[in-house]
C-alpha positions in Angstrom: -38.1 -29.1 29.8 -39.7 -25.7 29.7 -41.7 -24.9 26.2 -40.9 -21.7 24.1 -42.6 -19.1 22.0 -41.4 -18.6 18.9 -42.2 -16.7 15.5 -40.9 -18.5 12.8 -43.1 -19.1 9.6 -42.8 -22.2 7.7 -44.0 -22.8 4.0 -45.6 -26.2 3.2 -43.7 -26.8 -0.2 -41.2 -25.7 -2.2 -40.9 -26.0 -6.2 -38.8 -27.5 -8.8 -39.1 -26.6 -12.4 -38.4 -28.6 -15.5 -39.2 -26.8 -18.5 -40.5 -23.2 -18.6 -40.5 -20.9 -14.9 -43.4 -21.0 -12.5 -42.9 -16.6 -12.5 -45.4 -16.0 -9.2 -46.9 -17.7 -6.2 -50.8 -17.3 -5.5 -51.7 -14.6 -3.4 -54.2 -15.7 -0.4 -56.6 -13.6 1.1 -58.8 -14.7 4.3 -61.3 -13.0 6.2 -60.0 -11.9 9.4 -63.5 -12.6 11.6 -62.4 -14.6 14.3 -65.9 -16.6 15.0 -66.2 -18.9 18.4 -67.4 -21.5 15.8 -64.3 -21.5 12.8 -62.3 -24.6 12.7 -58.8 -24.2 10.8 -55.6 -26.3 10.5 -52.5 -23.9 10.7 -50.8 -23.0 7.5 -48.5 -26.1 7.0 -49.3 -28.3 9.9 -49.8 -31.9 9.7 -53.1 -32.9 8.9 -53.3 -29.6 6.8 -55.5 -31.0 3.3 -54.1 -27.9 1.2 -57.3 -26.1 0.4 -56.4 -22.8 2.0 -54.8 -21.3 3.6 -56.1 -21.7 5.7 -57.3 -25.1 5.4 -59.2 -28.1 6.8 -58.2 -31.6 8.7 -57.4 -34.0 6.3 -58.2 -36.8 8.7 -54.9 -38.4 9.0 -54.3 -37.8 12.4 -55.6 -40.5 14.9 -56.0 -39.7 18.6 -56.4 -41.4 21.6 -56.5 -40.5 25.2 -57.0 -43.2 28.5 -60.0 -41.7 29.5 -62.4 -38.5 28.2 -65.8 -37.3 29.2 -67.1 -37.7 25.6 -69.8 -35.5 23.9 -68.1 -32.7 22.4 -64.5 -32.7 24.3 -63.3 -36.1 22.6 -59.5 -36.4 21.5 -60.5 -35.3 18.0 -61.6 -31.9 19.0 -57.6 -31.6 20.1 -56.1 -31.9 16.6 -58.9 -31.2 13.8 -58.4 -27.5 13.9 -61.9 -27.0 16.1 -60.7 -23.4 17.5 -58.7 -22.5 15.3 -59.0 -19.3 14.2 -57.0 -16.8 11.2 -56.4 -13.4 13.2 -55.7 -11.4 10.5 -52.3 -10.8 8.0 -50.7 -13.6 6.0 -52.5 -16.7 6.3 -49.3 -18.5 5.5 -47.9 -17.3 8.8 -48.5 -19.6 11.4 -48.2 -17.0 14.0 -51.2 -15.6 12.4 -53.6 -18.2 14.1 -55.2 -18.2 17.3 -57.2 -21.0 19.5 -60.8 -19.3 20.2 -62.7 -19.9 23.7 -65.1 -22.7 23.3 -68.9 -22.5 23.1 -70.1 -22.5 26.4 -68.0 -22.3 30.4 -67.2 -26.1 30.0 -65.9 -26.0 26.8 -67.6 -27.9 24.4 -66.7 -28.3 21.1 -63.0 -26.5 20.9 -61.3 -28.2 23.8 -60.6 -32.0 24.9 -61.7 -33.0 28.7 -60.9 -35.9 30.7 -62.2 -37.1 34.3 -58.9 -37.2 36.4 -57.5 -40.4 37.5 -55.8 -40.3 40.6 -54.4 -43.4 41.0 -53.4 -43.9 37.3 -53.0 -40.6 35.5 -54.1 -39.7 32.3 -52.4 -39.4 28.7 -53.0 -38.0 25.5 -51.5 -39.7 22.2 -51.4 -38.8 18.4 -51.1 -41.4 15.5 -49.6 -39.0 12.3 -50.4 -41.2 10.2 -46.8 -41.9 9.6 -43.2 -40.8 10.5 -41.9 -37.3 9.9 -38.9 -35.7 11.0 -40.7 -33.4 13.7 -39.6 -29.5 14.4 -42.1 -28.3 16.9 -45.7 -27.8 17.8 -48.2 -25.1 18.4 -50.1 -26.3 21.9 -53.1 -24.3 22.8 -54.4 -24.8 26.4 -58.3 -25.4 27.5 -60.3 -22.4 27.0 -63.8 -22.3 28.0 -66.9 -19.6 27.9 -66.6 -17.2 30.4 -69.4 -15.4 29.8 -71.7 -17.8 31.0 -72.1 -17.2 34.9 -70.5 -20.0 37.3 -67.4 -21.9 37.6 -66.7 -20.8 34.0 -65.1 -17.8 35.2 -62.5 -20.1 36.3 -62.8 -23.6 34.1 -59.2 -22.2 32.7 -57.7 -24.0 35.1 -58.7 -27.3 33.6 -55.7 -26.7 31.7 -52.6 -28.9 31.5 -50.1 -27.7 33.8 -47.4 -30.3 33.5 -46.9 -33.4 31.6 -44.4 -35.8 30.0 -44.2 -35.9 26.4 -43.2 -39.1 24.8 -42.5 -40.0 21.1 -42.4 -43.2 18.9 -41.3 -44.2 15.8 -43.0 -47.8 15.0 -45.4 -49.0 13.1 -48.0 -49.2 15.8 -48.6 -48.5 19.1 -50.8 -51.5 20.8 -49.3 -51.0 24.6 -51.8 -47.5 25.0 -55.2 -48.0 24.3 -57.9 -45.8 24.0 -60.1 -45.1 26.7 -58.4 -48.0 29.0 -57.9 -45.9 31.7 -54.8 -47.7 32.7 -51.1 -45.7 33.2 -49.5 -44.8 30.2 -46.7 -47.3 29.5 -43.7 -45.9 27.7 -42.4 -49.1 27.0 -39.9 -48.5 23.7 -41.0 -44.7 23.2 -38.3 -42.0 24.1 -39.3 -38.7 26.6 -38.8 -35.5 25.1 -36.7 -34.1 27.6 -37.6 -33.6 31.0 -41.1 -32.8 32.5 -42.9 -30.0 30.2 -44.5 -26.7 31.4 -47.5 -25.4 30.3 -49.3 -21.8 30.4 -53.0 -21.2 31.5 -55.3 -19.9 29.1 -56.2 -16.4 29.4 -59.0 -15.5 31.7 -62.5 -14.4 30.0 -63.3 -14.7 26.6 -59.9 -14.2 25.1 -58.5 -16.0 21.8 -55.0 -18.0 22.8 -53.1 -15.7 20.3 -49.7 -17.2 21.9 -49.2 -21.0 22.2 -46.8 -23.1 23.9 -44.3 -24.3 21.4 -42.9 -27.6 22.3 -39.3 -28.0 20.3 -39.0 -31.4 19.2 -35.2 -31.1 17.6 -36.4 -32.7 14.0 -36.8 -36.0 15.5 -38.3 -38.7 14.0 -41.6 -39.9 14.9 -44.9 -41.5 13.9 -46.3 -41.3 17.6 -46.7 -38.2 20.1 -48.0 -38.8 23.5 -48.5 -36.5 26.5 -49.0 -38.1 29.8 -50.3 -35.8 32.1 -49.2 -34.9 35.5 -51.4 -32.0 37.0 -53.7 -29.7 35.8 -53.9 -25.6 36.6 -55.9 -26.4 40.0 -58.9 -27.9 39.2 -60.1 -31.0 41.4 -62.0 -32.9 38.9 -60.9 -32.7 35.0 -58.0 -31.6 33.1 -57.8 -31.5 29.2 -56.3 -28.9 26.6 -57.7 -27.0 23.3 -55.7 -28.2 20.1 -52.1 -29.4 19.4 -51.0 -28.9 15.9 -47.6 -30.4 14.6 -45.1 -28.9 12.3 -42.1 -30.8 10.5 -38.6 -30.1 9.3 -38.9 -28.1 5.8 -38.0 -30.9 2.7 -37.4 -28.8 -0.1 -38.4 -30.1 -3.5 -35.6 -31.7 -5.5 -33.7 -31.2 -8.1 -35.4 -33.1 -11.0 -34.1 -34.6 -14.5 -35.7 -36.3 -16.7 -34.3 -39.6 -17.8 -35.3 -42.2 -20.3 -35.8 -45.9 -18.2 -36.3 -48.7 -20.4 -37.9 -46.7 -22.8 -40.2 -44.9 -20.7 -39.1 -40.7 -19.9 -39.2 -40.3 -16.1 -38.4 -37.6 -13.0 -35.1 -38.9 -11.6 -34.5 -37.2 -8.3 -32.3 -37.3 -4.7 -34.7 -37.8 -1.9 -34.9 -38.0 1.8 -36.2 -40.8 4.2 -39.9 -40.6 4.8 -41.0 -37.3 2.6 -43.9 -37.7 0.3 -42.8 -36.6 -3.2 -45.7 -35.9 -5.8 -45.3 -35.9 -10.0 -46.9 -32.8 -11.1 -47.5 -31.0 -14.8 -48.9 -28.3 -16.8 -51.3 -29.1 -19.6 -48.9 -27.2 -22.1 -45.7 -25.9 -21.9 -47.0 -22.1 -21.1 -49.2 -22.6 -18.5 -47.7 -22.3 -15.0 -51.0 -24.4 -14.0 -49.6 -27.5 -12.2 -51.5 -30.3 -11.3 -50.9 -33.6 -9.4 -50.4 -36.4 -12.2 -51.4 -39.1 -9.6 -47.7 -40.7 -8.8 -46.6 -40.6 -5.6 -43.7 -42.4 -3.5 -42.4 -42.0 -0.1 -38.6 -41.1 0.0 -35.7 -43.6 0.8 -32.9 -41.9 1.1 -31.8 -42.6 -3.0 -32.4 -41.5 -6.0 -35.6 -41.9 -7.2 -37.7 -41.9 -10.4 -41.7 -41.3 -11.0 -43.5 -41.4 -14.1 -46.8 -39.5 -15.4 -49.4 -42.1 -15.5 -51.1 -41.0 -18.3 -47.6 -41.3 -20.3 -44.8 -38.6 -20.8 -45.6 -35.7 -23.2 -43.0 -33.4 -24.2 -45.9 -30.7 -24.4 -45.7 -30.7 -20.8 -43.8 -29.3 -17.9 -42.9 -31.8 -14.8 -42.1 -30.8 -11.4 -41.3 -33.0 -8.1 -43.3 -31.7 -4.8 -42.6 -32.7 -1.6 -44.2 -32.5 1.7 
């Protein structure tokens, strides 16, 4: 399966309205300084904490990989947004984002890195926390320094070349364990396709404005695991820069409000595995919403949540899901 660049831009949430109209969306402005050292999580990417755009790793992501040199090219430097730089325009287009060389001709600090195993492979695996209905995601490739002098002039192709990308949707994982430096066992996970190309990093010290995009087709998934088969040309290590994920759009419900056994609720349709979030305004003028602390994880039926601190009708409620 060959990966393929696209230019679609995806908003995080959506809004439903009870009471009076939410009349116009912030307006973000970033600075478009692209320094080595900026780490960012795309606009609306898994693991994005909201505080942008763009904004920071949230920590719910948990990788692990059967082998890594350590120091500063673990597996977390592959999905915590170390790299990840705003290029300019709309922050809350992901095409706006770019993967930045890292700090020195190994590099340290934006990329992961991996001794090769010969004899058993190596493989690269994401915990998301959770499931999630899975679109695509942005794959940036190792980038070192080139400026230094040396082999950094040609460390690019540490990059993955090919490699098998698996996915899960289970509770756990306990057949791949970090740093076991045994095979990758696919035992109950599904391939994505056939084998999986990807593209070198640009020579010198050029951001990855471009990734990969690997189409996953909205599949559902709590695990993502790349077991890779040969690097760019390099005789020792392979490893990559960051892999972000991006899931299907859930728009935000419909929303009523409905008296249940005596206590006024949000009664709403929603879909397996979303995150749905009460929020409210202090007073019905404000457009001001705020998370009211209840939360639930969609089933597929109708749902109800209720404002903790009790039901006002000075208030507007709206459903948000993610």
């Amino acid at each position: 399966m060959k990966t393929s660049k696209t230019n679609h831009t995806l908003n995080k949430i959506g809004t439903a309205l009870i009471g009076t109209a939410l009349v116009a969306a912030a307006s973000y402005v970033s600075p478009v300084d692209a320094s080595p050292f900026e780490t960012a999580m795309i606009f609306g990417a898994i693991g994005d904490d909201g505080s942008g755009p763009p904004g920071a790793f949230d920590g719910s992501i948990t990788p692990t990989a059967s082998q890594t040199v350590g120091g500063v090219r673990t597996p977390d430097g592959a999905i915590n947004g170390n790299g990840i730089v705003l290029t300019g325009g709309d922050p809350t287009n992901r095409n706006n984002y770019a993967h930045t060389f890292g700090t020195n001709a190994f590099g340290d600090d934006h990329n992961f890195l991996a001794d090769i195993n010969p004899t058993e492979g190596n493989w690269f695996k994401a915990d998301l926390g959770r499931t999630y209905t899975l679109r695509d995601a942005f794959f940036f490739n190792f980038n070192p320094d080139a400026s230094e002098a040396g082999e950094g002039q040609t460390n690019e192709v540490r990059g993955v070349a090919t490699a098998n990308i698996w996915y899960l949707d289970a509770a756990s994982d306990t057949n791949n364990i970090d740093n076991s430096n045994v095979a990758f066992d696919p035992t109950g996970w599904t391939q994505l396709g056939s084998t999986t190309n990807f593209t070198i990093a640009p020579t010198g010290d050029v951001n990855q404005t471009v990734p990969d995009v690997i189409n996953f087709g909205d599949v559902p998934a709590r695990f993502v695991a790349l077991d890779i088969l040969s690097n760019h040309g390099h005789a020792g290590f392979v490893g990559f820069g960051e892999i972000q994920f991006f899931v299907v759009p859930i728009p935000d419900p419909d929303v009523t409000l409905a008296v249940i056994e005596d206590t006024l609720g949000a009664t709403f349709d929603s879909v397996p595995n979303a995150t749905y979030r009460l929020q409210s305004t202090p007073d019905l003028v404000s457009s001001n919403f705020t998370d009211t602390g209840a939360i639930v994880i969609g089933n597929g039926d109708a749902m109800t949540l209720f404002d903790p601190t009790g039901p006002a009708t000075s208030k507007n409620y709206r459903v948000v899901a993610e």
